[in-house]
C-alpha positions in Angstrom: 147.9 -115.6 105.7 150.0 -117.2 108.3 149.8 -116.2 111.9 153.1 -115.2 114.3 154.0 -119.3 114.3 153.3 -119.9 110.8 150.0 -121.4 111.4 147.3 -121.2 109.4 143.8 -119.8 111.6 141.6 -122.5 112.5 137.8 -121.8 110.4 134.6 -122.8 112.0 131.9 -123.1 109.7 129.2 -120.5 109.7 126.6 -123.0 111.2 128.9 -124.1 113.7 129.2 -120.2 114.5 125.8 -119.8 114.4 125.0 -122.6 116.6 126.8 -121.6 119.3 125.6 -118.1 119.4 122.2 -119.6 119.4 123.0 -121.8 122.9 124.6 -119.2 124.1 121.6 -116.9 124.0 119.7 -119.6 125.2 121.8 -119.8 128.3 121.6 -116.5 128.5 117.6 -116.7 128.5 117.7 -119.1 131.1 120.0 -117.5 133.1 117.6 -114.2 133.1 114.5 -116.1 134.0 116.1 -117.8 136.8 117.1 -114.2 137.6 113.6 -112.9 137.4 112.0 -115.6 139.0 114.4 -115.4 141.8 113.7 -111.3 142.1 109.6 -111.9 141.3 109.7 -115.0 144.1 111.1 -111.9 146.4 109.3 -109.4 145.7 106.3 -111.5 146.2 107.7 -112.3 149.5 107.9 -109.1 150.7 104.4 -108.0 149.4 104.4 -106.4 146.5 101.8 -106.7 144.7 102.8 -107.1 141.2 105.4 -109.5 141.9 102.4 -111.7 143.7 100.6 -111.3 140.8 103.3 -112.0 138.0 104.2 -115.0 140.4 100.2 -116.2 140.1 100.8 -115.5 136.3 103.8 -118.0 135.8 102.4 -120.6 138.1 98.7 -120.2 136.6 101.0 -121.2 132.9 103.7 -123.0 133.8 106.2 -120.1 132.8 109.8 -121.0 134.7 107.8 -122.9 137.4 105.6 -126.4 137.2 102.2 -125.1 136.5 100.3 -125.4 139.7 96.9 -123.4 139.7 96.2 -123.9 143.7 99.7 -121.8 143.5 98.4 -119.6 141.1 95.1 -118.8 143.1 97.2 -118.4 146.3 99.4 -115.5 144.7 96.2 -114.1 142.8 94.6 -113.9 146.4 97.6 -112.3 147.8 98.1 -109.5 145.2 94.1 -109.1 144.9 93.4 -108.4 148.7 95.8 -105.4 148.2 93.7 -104.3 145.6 95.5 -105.2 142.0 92.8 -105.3 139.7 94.2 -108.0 137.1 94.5 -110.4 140.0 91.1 -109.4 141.2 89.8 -110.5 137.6 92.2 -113.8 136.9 90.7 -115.0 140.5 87.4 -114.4 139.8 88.4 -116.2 136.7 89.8 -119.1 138.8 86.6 -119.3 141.0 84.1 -118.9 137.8 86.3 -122.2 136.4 87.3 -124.1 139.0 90.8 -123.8 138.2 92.8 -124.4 141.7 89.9 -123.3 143.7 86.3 -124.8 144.7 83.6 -123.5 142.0 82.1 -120.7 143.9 80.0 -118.4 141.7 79.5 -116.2 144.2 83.3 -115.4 145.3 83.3 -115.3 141.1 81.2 -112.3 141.1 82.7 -110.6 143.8 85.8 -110.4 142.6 84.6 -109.3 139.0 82.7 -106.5 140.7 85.9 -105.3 142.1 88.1 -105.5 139.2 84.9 -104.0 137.1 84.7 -101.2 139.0 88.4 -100.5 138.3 87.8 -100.8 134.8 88.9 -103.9 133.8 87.4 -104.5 130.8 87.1 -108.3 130.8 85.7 -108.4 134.1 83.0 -105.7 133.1 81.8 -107.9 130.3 81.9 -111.4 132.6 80.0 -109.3 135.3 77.2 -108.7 132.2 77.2 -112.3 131.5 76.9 -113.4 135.4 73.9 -110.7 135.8 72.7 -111.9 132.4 72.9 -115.3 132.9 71.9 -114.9 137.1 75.2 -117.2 138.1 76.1 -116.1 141.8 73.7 -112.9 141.3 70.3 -112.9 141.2 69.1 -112.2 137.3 69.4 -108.3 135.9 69.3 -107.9 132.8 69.7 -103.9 133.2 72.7 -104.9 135.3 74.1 -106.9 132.6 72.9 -104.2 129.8 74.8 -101.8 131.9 78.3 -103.7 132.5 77.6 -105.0 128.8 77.9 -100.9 127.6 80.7 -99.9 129.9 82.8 -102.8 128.0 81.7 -102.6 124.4 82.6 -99.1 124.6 85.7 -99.6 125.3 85.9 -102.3 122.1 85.6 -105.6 123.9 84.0 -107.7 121.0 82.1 -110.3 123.0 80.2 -107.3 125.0 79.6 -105.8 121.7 77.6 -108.7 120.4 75.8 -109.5 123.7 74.9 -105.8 123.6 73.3 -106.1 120.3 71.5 -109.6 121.2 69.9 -107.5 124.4 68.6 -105.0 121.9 67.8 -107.4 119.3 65.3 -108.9 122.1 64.3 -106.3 124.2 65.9 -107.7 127.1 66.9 -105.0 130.2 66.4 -102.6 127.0 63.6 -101.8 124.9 63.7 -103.7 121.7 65.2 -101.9 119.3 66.3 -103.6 115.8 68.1 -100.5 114.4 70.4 -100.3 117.7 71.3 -104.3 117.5 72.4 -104.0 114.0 74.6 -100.7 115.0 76.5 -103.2 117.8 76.6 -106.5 115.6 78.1 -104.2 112.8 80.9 -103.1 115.4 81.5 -105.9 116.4 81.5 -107.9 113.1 83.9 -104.5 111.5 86.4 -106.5 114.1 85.9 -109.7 112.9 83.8 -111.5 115.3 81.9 -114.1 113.2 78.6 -114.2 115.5 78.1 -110.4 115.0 78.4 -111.2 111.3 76.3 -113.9 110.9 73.5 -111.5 112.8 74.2 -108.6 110.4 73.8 -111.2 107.6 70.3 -112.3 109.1 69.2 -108.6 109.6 70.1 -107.5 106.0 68.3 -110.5 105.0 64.9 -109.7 107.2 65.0 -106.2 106.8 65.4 -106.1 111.1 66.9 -102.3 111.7 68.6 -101.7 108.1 67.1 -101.8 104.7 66.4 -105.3 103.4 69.6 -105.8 101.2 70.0 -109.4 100.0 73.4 -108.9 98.6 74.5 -107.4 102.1 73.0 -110.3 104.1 75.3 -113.1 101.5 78.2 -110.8 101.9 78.5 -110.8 105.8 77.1 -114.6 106.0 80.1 -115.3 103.7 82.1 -113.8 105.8 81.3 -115.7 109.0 81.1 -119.1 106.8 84.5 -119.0 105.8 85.8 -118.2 108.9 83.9 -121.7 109.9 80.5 -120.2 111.2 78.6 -122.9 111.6 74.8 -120.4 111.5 76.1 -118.7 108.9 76.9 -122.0 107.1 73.5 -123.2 107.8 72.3 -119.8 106.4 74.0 -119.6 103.0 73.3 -123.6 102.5 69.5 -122.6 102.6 70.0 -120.0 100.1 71.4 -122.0 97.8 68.9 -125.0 98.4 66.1 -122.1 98.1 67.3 -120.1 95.3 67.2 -117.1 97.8 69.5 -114.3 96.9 71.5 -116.7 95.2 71.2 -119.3 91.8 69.8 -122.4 93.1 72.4 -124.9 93.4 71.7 -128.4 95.2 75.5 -129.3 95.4 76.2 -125.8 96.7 73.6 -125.7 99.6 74.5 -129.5 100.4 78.6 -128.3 100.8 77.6 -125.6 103.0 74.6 -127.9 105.1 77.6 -130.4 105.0 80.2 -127.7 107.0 77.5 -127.0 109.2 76.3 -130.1 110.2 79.5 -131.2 110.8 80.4 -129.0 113.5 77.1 -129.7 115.3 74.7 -127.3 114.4 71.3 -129.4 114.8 69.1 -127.2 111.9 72.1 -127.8 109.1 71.9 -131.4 109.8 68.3 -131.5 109.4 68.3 -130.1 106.3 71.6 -131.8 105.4 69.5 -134.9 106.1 66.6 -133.3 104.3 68.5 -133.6 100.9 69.0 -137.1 101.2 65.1 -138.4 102.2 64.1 -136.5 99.2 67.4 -137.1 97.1 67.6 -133.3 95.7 71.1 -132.8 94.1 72.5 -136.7 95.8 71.2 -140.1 95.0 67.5 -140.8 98.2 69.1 -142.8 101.0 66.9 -143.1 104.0 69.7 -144.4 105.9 71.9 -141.7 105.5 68.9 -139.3 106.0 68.0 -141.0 109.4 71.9 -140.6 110.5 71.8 -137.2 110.3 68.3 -136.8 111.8 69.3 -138.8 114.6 72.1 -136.3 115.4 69.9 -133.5 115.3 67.6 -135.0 117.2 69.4 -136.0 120.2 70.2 -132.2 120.4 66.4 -131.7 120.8 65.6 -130.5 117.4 62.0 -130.5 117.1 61.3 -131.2 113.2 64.2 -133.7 113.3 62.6 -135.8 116.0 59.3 -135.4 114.2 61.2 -137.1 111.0 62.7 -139.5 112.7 59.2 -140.8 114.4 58.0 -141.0 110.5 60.9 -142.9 109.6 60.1 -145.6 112.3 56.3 -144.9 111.8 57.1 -146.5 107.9 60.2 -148.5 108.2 62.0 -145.8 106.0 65.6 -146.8 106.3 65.0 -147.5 109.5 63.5 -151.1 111.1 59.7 -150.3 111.4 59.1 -149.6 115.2 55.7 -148.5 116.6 57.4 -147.7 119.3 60.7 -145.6 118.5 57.7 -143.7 116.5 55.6 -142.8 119.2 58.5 -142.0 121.5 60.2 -139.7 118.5 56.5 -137.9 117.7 56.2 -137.6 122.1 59.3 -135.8 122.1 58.9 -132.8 119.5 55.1 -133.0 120.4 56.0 -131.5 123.6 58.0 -128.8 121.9 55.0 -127.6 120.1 55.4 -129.4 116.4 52.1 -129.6 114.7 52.7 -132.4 112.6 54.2 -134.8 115.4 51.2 -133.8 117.5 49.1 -134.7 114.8 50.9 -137.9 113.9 51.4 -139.2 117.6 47.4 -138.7 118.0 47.3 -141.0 114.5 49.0 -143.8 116.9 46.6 -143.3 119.9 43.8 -143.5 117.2 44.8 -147.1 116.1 47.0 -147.8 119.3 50.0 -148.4 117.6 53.4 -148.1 119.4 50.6 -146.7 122.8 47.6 -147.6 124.4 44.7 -146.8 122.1 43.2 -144.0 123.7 40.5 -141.8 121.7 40.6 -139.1 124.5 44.3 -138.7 124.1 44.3 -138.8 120.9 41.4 -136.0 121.0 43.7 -134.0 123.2 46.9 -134.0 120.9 45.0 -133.3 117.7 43.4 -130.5 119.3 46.5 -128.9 119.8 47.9 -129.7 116.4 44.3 -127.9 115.2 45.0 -125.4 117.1 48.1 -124.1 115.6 45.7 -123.7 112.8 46.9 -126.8 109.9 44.3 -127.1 107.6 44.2 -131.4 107.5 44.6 -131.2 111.1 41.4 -129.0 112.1 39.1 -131.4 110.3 40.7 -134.5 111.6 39.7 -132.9 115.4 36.5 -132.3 114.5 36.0 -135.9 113.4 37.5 -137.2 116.6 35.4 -135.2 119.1 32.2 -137.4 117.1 34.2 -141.1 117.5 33.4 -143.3 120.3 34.5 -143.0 123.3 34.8 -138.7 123.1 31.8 -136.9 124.7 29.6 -135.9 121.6 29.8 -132.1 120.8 28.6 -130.9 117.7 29.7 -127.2 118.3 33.0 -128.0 118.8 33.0 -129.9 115.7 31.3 -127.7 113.7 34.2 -125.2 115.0 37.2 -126.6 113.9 35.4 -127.9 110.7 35.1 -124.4 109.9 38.5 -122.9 111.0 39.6 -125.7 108.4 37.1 -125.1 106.0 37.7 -121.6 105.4 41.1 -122.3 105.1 39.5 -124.3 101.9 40.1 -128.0 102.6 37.3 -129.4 100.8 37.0 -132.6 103.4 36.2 -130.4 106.1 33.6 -127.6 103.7 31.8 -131.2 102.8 31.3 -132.1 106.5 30.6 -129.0 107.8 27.6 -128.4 104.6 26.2 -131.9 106.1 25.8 -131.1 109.2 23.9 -127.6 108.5 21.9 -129.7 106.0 20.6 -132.4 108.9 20.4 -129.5 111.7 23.7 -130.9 114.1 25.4 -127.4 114.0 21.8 -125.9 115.7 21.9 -128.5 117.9 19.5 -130.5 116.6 20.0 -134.5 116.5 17.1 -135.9 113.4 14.8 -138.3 114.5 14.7 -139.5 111.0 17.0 -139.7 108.1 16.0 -136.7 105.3 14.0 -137.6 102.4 15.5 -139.8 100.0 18.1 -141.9 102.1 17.9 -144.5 104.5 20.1 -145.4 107.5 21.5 -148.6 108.3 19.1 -151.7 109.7 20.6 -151.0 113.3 19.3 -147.3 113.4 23.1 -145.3 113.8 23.3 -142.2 111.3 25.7 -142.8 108.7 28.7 -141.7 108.6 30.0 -138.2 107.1 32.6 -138.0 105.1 36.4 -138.5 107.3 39.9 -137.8 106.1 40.4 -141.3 107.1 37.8 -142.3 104.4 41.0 -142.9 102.1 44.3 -144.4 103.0 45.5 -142.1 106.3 48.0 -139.9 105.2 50.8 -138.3 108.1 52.3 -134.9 107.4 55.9 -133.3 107.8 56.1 -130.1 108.5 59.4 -129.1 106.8 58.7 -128.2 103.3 55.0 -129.6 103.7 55.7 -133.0 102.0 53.4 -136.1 102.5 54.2 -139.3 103.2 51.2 -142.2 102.9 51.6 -145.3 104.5 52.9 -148.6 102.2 50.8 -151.2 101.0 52.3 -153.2 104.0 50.9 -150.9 106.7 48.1 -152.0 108.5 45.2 -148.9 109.0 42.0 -149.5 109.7 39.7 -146.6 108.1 36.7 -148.1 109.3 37.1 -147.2 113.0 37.7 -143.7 111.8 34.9 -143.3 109.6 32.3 -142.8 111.9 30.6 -139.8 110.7 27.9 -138.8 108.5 26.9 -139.3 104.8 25.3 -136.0 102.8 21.7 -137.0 101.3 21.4 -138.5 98.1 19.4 -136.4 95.6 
């Protein structure tokens, strides 16, 4: 059709068209922050308080303006002094950070308190965490119970949880199992993966609900997919265990695997577990002591004990006396049994430390007295070595703690010394009929787990590891105890 001159109209194409309506809304965007900047920047000039406090907003995020948090703090200050209570929060925020301020706990609190009290519920959940965790406040754990309520009632997720973890251990509430797993389940109904993982862990204990195995794998599947590392751990130990699920090796490694990659210290124990024993992936030490190491330098008790047995035997790792005794020292101190028992091995024989038979009394005493069969009778045989004052009732003691545990070593020892009187207190003067001591008059010796090649325990799944042909030990310095009568 031809227009009034007999022209033909002129067709943009439909993307050109579209094009230019999309700049032109753009302008038109642009044009209408400028606008609202412009009437925010003025209202904030003239003091009112929202406009301060939308100004703090767009400086705090760089919305219209170059982000500038001292800005942002300036504007929050402004508007919060007149009593706003989202400003009041986002500067308590910005003191709690750091952000465009001086950290200042203190001026943190203060300000939470006073947007908490107006019932904002993020600040009534950080004021919980700042009584709970005593930062700017002195420690309350009622206080942080109580802030904790008022914002998990109101659905914050993260007061919800933190909630059920003060119930779960009695902390500025009385314990209370069945009124953790009624928080954690609110929370983890919401989708927050920490609550789930808990809810997992109390199906699978039995902690407030019925023991339900099939529960616990559902809500630790839950959390694991969504990349929770605990829960990850968790279900990888299923599988490994055949708990609650089919034993599968390659399962329980892919889940350790997730785990230990994000960090969590017990996953890559066990991830490294798989590979010193080879269950369901070829043995390789060295891969094993990678992942020790890791879990180690987070503190991880059994891993550091691990690792000192690595270096103790050269097991994918150089041999290092040393780097043994300084891995056993450090989970020692947390309380590991088998790294107490080990490091006083290396004060025995003064490898990798000073020998020291009083020090090595000391740590084997304190492996004993967590109650390890191999490790009461080893104490009893050190408090009769050289060196240790002599004291046949303390022997006796932890021969028998370890002998009714039935460990056969420590039932031999302790019938020995009943037969030639020590447990009365009595030394002999003579040996008993039928035997003879040696020419230079010391009794003989009683039976000692060190009698046979030493042997240095693992706590984690109880495994055994004897020294190589290589490794020097010297039994004789430890066998210093007594021989039963011949017949």
């Amino acid at each position: 059709m031809a227009d009034l001159k007999g022209r033909r109209p002129t067709m943009r194409p439909f993307w050109t068209a579209a094009l230019l309506s999309t700049c032109g809304a753009a302008f038109l965007l642009i044009v209408r922050k400028k606008d609202r900047l412009t009437t925010v920047r003025r209202g904030a000039a003239q003091g009112d308080a929202a406009a301060q406090f939308n100004l703090g907003l767009m400086f705090e995020h760089g919305h219209g303006v170059p982000r500038d948090c001292v800005e942002a703090a300036r504007w929050y200050r402004k508007a919060a002094a007149q009593g706003h209570a989202s400003a009041q929060y986002n500067l308590g925020v910005m003191y709690d950070l750091g952000h465009g301020v001086r950290q200042d706990s203190v001026e943190a609190a203060r300000w939470y308190r006073l947007a908490a009290e107006q019932g904002v519920t993020s600040a009534q959940f950080s004021l919980g965490l700042i009584y709970d965790h005593g930062q700017g406040v002195p420690p309350d754990a009622a206080a942080a119970v109580r802030w904790y309520r008022r914002a998990a009632a109101k659905g914050n997720l993260s007061a919800q949880f933190n909630l059920g973890v003060m119930y779960e251990l009695g902390h500025g509430v009385p314990r209370d199992d069945a009124e953790a797993v009624r928080w954690f389940r609110r929370a983890a109904e919401q989708g927050e993966t920490a609550a789930q993982c808990k809810l997992g862990c109390a199906y699978s204990q039995g902690a407030g609900v019925a023991q339900d195995d099939a529960a616990a794998v559902r809500w630790y599947r839950q959390a694991a997919d969504r990349g929770n590392a605990p829960a990850q751990a968790s279900l990888g130990f299923m599988y490994y265990s055949g708990h609650a699920l089919p034993q599968d090796y390659a399962e329980a490694a892919r889940w350790y695997r997730l785990a230990a990659a994000q960090g969590n210290a017990k996953a890559q124990f066990e991830f490294g577990s798989m590979y010193f024993l080879g269950e369901g992936m070829p043995q390789d030490f060295a891969e094993a002591g990678r992942w020790f190491r890791q879990a180690a330098d987070q503190g991880y008790a059994p891993a550091q004990s691990r690792l000192g047995l690595m270096y103790d035997d050269g097991l994918g790792l150089p041999q290092d006396d040393a780097a043994a005794a300084h891995w056993y020292r450090q989970a020692a101190d947390q309380g590991d049994a088998d790294a107490q028992f080990n490091l006083g091995f290396m004060y025995i024989f003064g490898q990798g430390v000073p020998q020291d038979d009083a020090e090595a009394v000391r740590w084997y005493r304190l492996a004993a007295e967590r109650a390890t069969r191999k490790l009461s009778s080893t104490s009893a045989s050190c408090i009769l070595r050289p060196g240790v004052p002599q004291d046949y009732a303390e022997a006796v003691r932890w021969y028998r703690t370890a002998a009714e545990q039935g460990y056969v070593s420590a039932q031999y020892n302790l019938g020995v010394m009943f037969d030639l009187g020590t447990v009365c207190g009595r030394t002999p003067s003579k040996p008993p009929a039928g035997t003879a001591w040696p020419p230079n008059g010391e009794r003989p010796p009683l039976s000692s787990t060190w009698a046979t090649p030493a042997t240095r325990v693992m706590e984690s799944r109880r495994i055994t590891i004897r020294p190589s042909t290589g490794t020097s030990r010297p039994p004789a310095r430890a066998t210093r105890l007594l021989k039963p009568p011949s017949a």
